[in-house]
Every structure is written in C-alpha cells, then in structure tokens.
C-alpha positions in Angstrom: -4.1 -91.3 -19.8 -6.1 -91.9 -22.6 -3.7 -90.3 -25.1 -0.9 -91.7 -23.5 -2.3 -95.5 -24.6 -3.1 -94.2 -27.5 0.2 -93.1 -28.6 2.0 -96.5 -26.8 -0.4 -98.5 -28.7 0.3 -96.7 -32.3 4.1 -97.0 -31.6 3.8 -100.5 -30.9 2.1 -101.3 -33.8 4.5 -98.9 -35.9 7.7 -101.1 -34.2 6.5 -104.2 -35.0 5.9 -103.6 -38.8 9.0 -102.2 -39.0 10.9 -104.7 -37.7 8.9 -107.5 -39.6 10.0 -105.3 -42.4 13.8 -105.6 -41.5 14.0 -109.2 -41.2 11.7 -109.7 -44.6 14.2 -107.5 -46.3 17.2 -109.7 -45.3 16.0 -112.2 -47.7 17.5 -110.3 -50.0 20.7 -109.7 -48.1 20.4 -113.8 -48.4 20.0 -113.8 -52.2 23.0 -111.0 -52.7 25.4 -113.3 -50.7 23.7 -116.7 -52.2 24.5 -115.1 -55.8 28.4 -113.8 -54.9 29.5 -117.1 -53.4 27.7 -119.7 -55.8 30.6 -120.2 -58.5 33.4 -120.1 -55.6 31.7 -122.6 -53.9 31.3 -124.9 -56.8 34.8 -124.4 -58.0 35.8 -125.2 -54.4 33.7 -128.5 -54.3 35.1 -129.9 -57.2 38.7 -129.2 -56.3 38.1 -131.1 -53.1 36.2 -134.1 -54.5 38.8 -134.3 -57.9 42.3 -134.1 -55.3 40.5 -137.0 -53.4 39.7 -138.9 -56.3 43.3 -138.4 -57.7 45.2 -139.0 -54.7 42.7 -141.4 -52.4 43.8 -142.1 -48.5 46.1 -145.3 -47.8 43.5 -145.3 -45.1 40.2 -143.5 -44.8 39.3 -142.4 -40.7 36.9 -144.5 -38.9 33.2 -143.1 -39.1 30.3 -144.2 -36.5 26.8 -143.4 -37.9 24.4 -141.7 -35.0 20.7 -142.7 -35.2 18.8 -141.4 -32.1 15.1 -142.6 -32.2 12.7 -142.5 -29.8 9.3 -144.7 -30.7 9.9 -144.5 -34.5 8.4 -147.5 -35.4 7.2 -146.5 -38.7 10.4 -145.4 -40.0 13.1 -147.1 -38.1 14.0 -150.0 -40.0 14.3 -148.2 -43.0 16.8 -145.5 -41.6 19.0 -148.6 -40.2 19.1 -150.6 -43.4 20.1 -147.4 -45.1 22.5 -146.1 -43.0 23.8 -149.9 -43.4 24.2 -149.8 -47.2 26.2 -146.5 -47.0 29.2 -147.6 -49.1 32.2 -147.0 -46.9 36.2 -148.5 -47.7 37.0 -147.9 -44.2 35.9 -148.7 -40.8 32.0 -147.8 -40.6 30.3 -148.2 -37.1 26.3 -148.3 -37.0 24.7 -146.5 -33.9 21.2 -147.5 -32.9 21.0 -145.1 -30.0 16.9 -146.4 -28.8 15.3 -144.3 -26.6 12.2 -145.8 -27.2 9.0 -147.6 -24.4 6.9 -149.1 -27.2 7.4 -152.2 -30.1 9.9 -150.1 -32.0 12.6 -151.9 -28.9 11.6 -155.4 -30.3 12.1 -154.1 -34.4 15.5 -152.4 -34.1 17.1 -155.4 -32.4 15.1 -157.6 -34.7 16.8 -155.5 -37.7 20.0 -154.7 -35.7 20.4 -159.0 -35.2 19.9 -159.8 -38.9 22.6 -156.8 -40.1 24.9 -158.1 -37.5 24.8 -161.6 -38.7 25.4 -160.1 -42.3 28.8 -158.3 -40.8 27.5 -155.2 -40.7 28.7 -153.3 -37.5 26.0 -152.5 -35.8 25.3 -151.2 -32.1 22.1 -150.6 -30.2 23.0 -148.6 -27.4 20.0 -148.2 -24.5 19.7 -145.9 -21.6 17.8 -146.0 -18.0 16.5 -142.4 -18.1 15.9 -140.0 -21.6 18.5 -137.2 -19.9 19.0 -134.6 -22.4 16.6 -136.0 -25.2 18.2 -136.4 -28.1 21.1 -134.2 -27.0 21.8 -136.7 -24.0 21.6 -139.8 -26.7 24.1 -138.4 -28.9 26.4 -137.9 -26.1 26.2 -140.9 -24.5 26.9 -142.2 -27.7 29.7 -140.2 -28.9 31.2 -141.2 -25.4 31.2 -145.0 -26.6 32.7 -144.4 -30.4 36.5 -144.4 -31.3 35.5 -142.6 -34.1 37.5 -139.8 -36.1 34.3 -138.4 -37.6 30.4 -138.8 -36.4 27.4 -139.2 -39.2 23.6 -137.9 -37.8 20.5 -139.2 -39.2 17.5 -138.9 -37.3 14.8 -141.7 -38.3 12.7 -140.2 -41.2 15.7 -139.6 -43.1 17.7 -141.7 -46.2 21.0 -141.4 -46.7 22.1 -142.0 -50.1 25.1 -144.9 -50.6 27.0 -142.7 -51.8 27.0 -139.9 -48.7 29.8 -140.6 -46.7 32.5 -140.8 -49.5 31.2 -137.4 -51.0 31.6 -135.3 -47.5 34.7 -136.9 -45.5 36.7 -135.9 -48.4 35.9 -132.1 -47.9 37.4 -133.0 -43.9 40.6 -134.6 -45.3 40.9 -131.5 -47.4 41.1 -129.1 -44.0 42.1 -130.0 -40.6 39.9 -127.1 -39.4 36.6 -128.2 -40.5 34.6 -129.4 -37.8 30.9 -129.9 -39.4 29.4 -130.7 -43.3 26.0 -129.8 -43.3 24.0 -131.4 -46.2 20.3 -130.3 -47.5 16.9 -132.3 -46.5 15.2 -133.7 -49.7 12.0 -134.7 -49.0 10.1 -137.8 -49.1 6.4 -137.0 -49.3 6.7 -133.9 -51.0 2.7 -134.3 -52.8 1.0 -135.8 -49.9 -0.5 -133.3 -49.3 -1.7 -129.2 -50.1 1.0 -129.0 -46.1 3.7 -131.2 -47.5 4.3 -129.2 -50.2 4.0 -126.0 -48.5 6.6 -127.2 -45.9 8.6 -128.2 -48.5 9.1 -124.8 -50.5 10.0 -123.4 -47.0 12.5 -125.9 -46.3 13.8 -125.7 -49.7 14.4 -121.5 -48.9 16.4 -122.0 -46.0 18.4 -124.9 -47.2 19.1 -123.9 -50.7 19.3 -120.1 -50.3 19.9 -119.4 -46.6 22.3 -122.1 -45.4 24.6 -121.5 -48.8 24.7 -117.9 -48.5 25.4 -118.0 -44.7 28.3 -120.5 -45.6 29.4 -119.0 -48.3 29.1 -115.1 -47.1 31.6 -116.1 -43.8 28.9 -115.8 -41.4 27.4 -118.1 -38.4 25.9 -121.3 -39.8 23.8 -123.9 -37.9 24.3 -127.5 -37.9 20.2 -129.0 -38.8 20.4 -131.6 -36.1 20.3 -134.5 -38.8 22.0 -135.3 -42.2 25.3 -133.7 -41.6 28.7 -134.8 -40.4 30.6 -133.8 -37.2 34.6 -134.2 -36.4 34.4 -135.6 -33.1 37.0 -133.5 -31.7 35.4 -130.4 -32.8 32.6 -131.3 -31.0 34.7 -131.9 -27.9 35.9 -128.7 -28.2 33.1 -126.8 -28.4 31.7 -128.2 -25.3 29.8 -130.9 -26.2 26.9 -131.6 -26.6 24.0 -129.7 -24.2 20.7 -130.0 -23.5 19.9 -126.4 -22.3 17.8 -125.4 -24.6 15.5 -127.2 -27.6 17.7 -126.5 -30.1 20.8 -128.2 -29.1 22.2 -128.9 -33.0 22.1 -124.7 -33.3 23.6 -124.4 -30.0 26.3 -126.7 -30.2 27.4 -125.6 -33.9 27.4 -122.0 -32.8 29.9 -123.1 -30.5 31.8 -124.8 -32.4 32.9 -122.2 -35.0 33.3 -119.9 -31.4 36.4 -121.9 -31.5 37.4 -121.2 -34.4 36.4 -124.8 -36.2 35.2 -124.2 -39.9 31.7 -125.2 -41.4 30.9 -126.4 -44.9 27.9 -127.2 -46.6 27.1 -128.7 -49.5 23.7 -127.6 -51.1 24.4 -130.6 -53.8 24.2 -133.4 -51.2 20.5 -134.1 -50.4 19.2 -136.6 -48.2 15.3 -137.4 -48.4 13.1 -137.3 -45.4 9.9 -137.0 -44.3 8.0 -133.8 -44.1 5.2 -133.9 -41.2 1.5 -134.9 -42.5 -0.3 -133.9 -39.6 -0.6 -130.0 -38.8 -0.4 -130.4 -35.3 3.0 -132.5 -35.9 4.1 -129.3 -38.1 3.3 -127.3 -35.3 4.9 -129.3 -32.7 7.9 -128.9 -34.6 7.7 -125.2 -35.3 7.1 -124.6 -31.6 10.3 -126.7 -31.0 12.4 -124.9 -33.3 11.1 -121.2 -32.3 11.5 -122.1 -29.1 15.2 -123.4 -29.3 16.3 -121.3 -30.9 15.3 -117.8 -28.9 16.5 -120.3 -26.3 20.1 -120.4 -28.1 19.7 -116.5 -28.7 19.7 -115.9 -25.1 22.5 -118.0 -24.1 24.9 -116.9 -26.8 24.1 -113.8 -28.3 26.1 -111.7 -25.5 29.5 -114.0 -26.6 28.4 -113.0 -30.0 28.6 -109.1 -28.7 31.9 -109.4 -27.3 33.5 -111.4 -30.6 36.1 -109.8 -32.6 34.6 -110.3 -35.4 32.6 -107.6 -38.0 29.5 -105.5 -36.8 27.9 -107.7 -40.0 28.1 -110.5 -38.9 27.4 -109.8 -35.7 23.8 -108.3 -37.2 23.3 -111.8 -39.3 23.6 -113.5 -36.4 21.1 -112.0 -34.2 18.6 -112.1 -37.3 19.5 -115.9 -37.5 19.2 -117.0 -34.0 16.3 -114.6 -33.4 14.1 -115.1 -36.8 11.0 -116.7 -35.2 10.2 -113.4 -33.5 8.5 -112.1 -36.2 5.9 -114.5 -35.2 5.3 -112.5 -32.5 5.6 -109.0 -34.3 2.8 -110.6 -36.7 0.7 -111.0 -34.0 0.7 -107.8 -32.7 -0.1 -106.7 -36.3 -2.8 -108.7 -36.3 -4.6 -107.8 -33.3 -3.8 -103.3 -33.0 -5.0 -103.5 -36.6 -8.4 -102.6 -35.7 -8.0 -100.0 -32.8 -5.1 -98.8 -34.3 -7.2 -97.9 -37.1 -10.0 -96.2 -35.1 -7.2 -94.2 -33.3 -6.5 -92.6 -36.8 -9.7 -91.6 -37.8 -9.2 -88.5 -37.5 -5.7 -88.0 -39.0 -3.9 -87.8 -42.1 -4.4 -91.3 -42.6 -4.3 -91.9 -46.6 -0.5 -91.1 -46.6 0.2 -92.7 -43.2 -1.9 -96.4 -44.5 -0.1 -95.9 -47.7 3.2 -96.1 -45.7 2.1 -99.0 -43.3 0.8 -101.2 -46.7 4.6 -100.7 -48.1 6.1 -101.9 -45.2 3.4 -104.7 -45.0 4.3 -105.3 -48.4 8.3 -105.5 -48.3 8.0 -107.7 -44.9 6.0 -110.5 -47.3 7.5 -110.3 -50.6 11.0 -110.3 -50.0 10.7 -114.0 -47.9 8.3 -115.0 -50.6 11.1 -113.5 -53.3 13.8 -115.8 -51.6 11.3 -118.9 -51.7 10.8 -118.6 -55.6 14.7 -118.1 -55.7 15.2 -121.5 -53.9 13.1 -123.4 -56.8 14.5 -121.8 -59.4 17.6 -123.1 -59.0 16.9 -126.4 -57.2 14.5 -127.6 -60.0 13.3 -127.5 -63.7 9.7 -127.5 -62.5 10.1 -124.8 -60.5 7.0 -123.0 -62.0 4.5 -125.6 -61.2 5.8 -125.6 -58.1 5.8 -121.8 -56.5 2.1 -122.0 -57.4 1.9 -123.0 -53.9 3.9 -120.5 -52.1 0.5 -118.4 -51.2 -1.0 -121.4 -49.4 2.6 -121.2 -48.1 2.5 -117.2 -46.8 -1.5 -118.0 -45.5 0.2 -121.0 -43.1 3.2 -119.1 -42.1 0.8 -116.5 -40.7 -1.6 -119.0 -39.4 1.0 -120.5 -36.9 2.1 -116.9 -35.7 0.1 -117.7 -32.3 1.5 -121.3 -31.8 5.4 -119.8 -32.2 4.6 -116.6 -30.1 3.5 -118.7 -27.2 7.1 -120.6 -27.8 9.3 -117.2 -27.9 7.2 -116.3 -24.8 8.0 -118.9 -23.0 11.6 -119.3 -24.3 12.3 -115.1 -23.1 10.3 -116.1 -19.6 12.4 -119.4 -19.4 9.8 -121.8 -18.4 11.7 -125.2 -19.1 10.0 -127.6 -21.5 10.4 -131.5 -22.5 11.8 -132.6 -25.9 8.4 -133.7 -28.1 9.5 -135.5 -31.1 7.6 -135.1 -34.6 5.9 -138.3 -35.4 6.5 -139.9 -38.7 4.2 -142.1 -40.4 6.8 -143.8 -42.9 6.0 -146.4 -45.7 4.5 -148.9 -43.5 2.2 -146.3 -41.4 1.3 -149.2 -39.1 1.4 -147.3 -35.8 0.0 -143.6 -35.3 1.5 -141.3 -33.1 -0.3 -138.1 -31.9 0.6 -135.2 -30.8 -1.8 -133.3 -28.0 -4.5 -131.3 -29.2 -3.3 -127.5 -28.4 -5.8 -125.4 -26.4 -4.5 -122.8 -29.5 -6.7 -124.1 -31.8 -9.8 -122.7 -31.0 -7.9 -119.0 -30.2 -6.4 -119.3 -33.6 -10.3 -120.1 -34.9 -10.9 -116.6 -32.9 -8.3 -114.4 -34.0 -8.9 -116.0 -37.7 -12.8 -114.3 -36.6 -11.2 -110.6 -35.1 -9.4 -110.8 -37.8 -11.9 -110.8 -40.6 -13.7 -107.9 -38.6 -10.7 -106.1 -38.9 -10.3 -106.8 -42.5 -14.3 -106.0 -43.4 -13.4 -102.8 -41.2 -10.8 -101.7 -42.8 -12.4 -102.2 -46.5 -15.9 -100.2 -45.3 -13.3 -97.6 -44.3 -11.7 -97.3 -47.4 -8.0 -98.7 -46.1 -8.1 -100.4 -49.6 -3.8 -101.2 -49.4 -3.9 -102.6 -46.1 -7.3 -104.5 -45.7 -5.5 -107.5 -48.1 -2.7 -108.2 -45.6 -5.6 -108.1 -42.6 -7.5 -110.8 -45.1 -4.3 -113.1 -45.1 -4.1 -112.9 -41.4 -8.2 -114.0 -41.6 -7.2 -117.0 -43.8 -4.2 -117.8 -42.3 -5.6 -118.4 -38.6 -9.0 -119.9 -38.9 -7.3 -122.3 -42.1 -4.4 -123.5 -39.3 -7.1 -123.7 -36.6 -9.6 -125.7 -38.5 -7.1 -128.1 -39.7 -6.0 -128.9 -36.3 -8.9 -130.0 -35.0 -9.8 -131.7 -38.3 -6.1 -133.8 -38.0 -6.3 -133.9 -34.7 -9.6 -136.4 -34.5 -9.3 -137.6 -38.7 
C-alpha cells in the first residue's frame, strides 16, 4: 500500500511539472507567431486607416458607448466625460448602464444632466435586480440601442478622443468583423512595487499574446472592456450570457464559432486603472481563473468537434485553460518535501537535475515573453523588467487563491459577480473587498515551504532548492500583504 502512494504521489508531482512545463513553453509558441504576423499586421492597419481616410463614409453607422458600473464612485465621472469627448462625425449614443445602491446614483445623473444640457446624448439606464452582473447590464442595454456598432468601457478606463474613428474604420473595411479588441494602458503604473508588477503582466498578454493569437488565426478573446462589438455579431453568437464569470471570453468565443472575424489593434491603448489593493488583485484573479475554466468547460467539447486544425484546437485549450497552472504549482509546492524523502535512496542527482530543467523552462519562458512585451512596447524597457522577479514571486504567491477558483469552477459551485474596486483621482470613497480566510494558509504554506526549501539545500538538491525559495517568498510576501491592505 505504501509503495503504491508512494509511486502515485511521485507521478503526480512528475505530471504537474511537466505540464507547468508545457504551458511555460508556449510562451514561446506566442513569441514565434507575435514575430511572423507583426509586419502583416502593420501593413494591414495602415491600408485600412489610409482607404478610409482617402475615401471617408457619406455617412458613418450609429455607435452607442456601453458603460456598466456598479458603485464606481471614484471613477465614474471621469469615464462619462471621456466617453463624452470621444470625437465622433456621426450619431454617438452615451450608455450609463448604473447598477449601483450607494452615492455614485446621485453623481452620474448629476454628470449625465449637465452633458445632456450640453447636447451630448446621454442615457442612464437603471434596473430592479443586478441579473447577470455586468453581462445582464450590457444586455439589457444592447436591447435599448439602434446601434450598428457597440463601444465597452468599464469605469476605470479613458478612452482617448480619437478611439472610435481609428477602429470603426477597420469594420467598414470587412463585413465579417464582429469585434476590435484594443490594449489596456495603465493609469497608475508607479503606485506602487503591485502596480507595476501587474502591469508588466498585462503588458505580456496584451502586447504579445493577444497579437500573436490574432495574427496566428487562432481563438482570441474579447477583454470585457475597451474594445468594439458589431451588434449583430453579438446577436449571432447568442448574446450575451451570464453562465459563467467570464462572460467577455465566453461570448467572443462564440462569436468567431460563427464564423465572425476578430481584430486587434496592439497600437490603440486605452489607460486604466490597475488594482492598488492586493486583495482587489486577487479578487480579480480569482474572477478571471474562475471564468475562464468556467468557459473551458462549456465550450471546449464544440471546440473538439470544429473543423478546424489540431493547432488551433491545442491553442485553445491552453488559452481557455491557462490558470490551471495555479493549481499544478501548488502541488509542486506542497510533494516537494515528501517527494524528496521518497528519493532518498535513488538515483536522485540525475533525476533532480531533470526536475530543476523542467522547473526552469516552466519559469523562464513566461518571464522571456514578459521582457519581449517591453521591449517592443517602450524605450525604457530596461528599467522596467527590473521588476519582473517581484513579478514571478507574486504570480506564485496567488497560486492558492486561483486553485481554490479552478476548484470550484471544475466542481461548479455557482458564484456572484465581485467587481474590483477602483480608487480613481478623487479616492473619496473606499471600497473593500472581504478579507480571505487564504491569507493566513498562504502565511502557512509560505512556512512549509521554506522547510522544504532549507530541506532541500541541507540535502544537497542545490538546482531545485531556488524554485522551492520562490515558492517561500512568493506565499508568505502575498499573505502578509493581505492582511497588511486589508486593515491599512
């Protein structure tokens, strides 16, 4: 019996790196396709923007602008008045769509009043119940716009004047589009040592990721803000849903299931706000991981049956699947130590030797595609990949947060919609998220794992002990900090 746990418990831990492994190493599947598309996709750009520019509309389509917010204070009016000044030759409709119970009622229709009397078109749409979230907003929106074409913001983000007349022209271009998917800038980028972690990962997905997804033919996701939808595509696809957490991922899947095309435009940013507060970050991570193992479930056995290539196919279980290495890390994490005493007595040098390279491959390939992403989205880019260790300790510190979402996504246990709180430029009203029980079990595992690590070092395991220490740092760093935000 004994040997029998003993060999399931080796295999596990052997599984998990190697599939951690895999879905490190398709960072650089990422960076291949980023690299082959880049000068088609700039050459493609320009031809769209230059044939508008030389032949303009008689008429452009009407547009309605979707803002969902739900007690966004902080950052409401700003997103309003911006949306507002987006510079627009056609019809331009403004939607307000406010969820909210607290003061943030009173500001938008204070703001929404004071537009409307300057001729800006303007709505504030209401409901009697939050069905569907944000999902069930934009719906019950959509179903009150004439609209040809429907603009997302959600309330920490800044559209530039400009925005709208640099992305319906790519729709005009090609009856088949059905989504432009622009990428986040951020707002408060060196707020903090979190901010600007958050924001090299951002930058990774939506620099390197989204283009090469795009660009390489494969499944891209819609963000669930700053992007651009042809209402009938949306229609067609089935609308929006509120089935899982990640309904932007969901519905845009569906969309190109009908054959609709996607774009995105890498050279379109739109500033927002990048959570402050760990536990926010975490709130959010949780959403997303969830969501989108969620999505995975729901859609990955169309995805099977598809005519389309075994590659793609792959990408897009790696896409809609990527926050299970969470999990994979933790099990890392905590057979390290047995796993370790179970091959005392073996050939271990070689057999450590060969679990460090995999350790190895699974962390520098992602971190490889991160230092990509700067390069070639700024100048600075040196000063700023200084960072991306704080960046890999973080990553690893919220592995027990996001495994408790995949968890509960793959058991199905149904959960509300908890919006990231923004603090804004005005900061005036602060909006917490609960204090997770995790905390103090990431505090512990940061503890088991430093035995591990001090373990593994008196042992001699010199190549893996450093991964073990990252895994230390990573969960008593994210478990201290909650607290310390939580009560700050």
């Amino acid at each position: 019996m004994f040997e029998l746990v003993k060999i399931s418990l080796i295999s596990l831990y052997l599984f998990a790196a190697c599939a951690l492994m895999l879905y490190g190493l398709n960072a650089y599947v990422m960076i291949f396709l980023y690299k082959k598309g880049v000068k088609k996709a700039y050459i493609k750009r320009e031809r769209v923007l230059n044939d508008f520019h030389k032949n303009p509309p008689l008429k452009l389509p009407n547009i309605t602008t979707q803002i969902p917010i739900f007690n966004e204070f902080n950052v409401a009016e700003r997103v309003i008045r911006a949306a507002c000044k987006m510079e627009y030759p056609g019809q331009h409709e403004v939607q307000v769509l406010d969820d909210s119970t607290d003061e943030t009622i009173e500001l938008v229709d204070k703001v929404a009043n004071e537009l409307q009397n300057k001729d800006f078109l303007v709505k504030v749409i209401r409901r009697d119940d939050r069905e569907g979230f944000k999902a069930g907003a934009l719906a019950h929106g959509m179903a009150q716009s004439t609209s040809e074409f429907i603009a997302v913001f959600d309330a920490d983000f800044v559209p530039p004047k400009d925005y709208l007349l640099k992305t319906i022209p790519y729709f005009l271009n090609n009856n088949k589009l059905g989504l432009v998917q622009t990428r986040w800038g951020h707002l408060n980028r060196k707020k903090s040592l979190l901010t600007r972690v958050q924001s090299i990962g951002i930058d990774g997905h939506f620099m390197v990721e989204q283009s090469a997804r795009n660009w390489g033919n494969l499944f891209m996701n819609f963000n669930g803000t700053a992007g651009v939808w042809r209402k009938e595509s949306i229609v067609d696809g089935g609308g929006w849903q509120w089935d899982t957490l990640t309904e932007d991922m969901d519905l845009s899947y569906r969309v190109q299931f009908k054959g609709w095309d996607t774009f995105y435009l890498p050279n379109i940013v739109v500033p927002a706000e990048i959570p402050e507060d760990i536990n926010a970050f975490k709130s959010q991570q949780f959403r997303w991981a969830k969501g989108s193992i969620e999505t995975a479930i729901k859609l990955f056995p169309s995805i099977i049956k598809m005519n389309v290539s075994l590659f793609k196919k792959i990408e897009a279980f790696f896409h809609l699947t990527h926050y299970v290495v969470h999990p994979l890390m933790l099990i890392l994490a905590i057979l390290a130590l047995p796993v370790m005493s179970m091959l005392e007595n073996l050939p271990g040098p070689l057999l450590f030797s060969f679990i460090a390279l995999i350790l190895l491959f699974s962390m520098s390939a992602p971190s490889a595609l991160y230092i990509y992403s700067q390069k070639i989205a700024y100048n600075n880019w040196k000063s700023r990949i200084i960072f991306l260790p704080a960046l890999v300790v973080i990553g690893t510190g919220i592995a027990l947060s996001n495994t408790r979402a995949v968890y509960e996504a793959i058991i199905k246990k149904k959960s509300g919609f908890i919006r990231t709180p923004k603090k804004g430029d005005i900061n005036k009203k602060s909006y917490k998220v609960q204090l997770p029980v995790s905390a103090l079990l990431e505090i512990l595992l940061g503890a088991y794992c430093s035995v591990s690590f001090l373990a593994y070092i008196s042992h001699e395991k010199y190549l893996v002990g450093p991964f073990l220490a990252i895994y230390a740092v990573g969960f008593l760093y994210t478990g201290f900090l909650t607290i310390f935000h939580q009560f700050k």
